[in-house]
Each structure stands twice: as C-alpha cells, then as structure tokens.
C-alpha positions as CSV (number, residue, x, y, z in Angstrom):
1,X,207.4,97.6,140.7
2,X,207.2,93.9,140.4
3,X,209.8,91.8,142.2
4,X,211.0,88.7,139.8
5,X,211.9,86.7,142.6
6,X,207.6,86.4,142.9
7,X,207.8,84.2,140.1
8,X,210.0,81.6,141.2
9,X,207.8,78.4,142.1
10,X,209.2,76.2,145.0
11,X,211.5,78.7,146.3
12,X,210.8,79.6,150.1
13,X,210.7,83.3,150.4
14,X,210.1,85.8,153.2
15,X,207.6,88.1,152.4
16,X,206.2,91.8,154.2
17,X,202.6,91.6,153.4
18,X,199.8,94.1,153.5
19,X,196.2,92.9,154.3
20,X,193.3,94.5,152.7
21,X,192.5,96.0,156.3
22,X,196.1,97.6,156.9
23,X,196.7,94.7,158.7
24,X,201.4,93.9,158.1
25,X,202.5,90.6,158.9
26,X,206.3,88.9,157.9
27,X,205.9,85.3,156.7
28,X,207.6,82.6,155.4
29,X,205.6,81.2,151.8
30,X,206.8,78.6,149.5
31,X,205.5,79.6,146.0
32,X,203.3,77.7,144.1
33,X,202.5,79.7,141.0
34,X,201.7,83.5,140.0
35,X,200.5,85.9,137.8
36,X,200.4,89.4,136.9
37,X,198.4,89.7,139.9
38,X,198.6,87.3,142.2
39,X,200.6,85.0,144.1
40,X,199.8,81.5,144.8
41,X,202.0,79.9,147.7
42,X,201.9,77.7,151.2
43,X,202.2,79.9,153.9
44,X,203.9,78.5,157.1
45,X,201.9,81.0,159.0
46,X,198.5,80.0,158.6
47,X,199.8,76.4,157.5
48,X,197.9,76.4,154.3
49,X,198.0,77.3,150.4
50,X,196.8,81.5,150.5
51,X,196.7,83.8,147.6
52,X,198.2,87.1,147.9
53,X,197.8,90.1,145.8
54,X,201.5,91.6,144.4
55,X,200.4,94.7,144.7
56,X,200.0,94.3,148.5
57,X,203.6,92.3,148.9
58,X,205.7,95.2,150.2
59,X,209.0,93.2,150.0
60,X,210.2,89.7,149.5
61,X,213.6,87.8,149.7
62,X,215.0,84.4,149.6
63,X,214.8,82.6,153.1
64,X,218.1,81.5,154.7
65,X,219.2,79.4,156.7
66,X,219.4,80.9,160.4
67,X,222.0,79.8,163.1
C-alpha cells in the first residue's frame, strides 16, 4: 500500500528499509522527490543522496524532535 507521507519533498522522515539482499536498516532521509516507484532522498546514514524502491520501505513517519 503506498504511504503519502513518501511524497512529501523536504520533510525528514524515518524510514524501515529492506535491501535487495534482506539486509533492514532504520534511517533518517530527507526527501528529495519520488515516483510511483521510487524514492529519491539524502540519507543521513550513508551521508549522501540514495534511491530507494517503495516497494521495499516497510514503514515511514515524520522525524521528531528527541529529548
């Protein structure tokens, strides 16, 4: 099911991500752009501008501020 919040460029978001290998990481992204299939955002992991497929975003939500 697609998750609208994907399609909100410049919003920072939390994501739980797939890999193509099985492979789940948790990571903080600032989107870009996106498509149907695709999401284009900076990932403060790896400290760069990734692509990520939708269909292997298992869940995403709005980051917030932590105390």
């Amino acid at each position: 099911m697609e998750q609208p919040i994907l399609n909100l460029a410049n919003e920072k978001l939390e994501i739980v991500y797939m890999s193509n290998s099985g492979t789940f990481t948790q990571r903080t992204v600032k989107v870009v752009s996106s498509d149907e299939v695709q999401v284009l955002a900076y990932c403060y992991l790896r400290n760069e501008i990734r692509r990520f497929s939708k269909e292997n975003i298992l869940a995403a939500f709005p980051k917030t501020l932590q105390h």
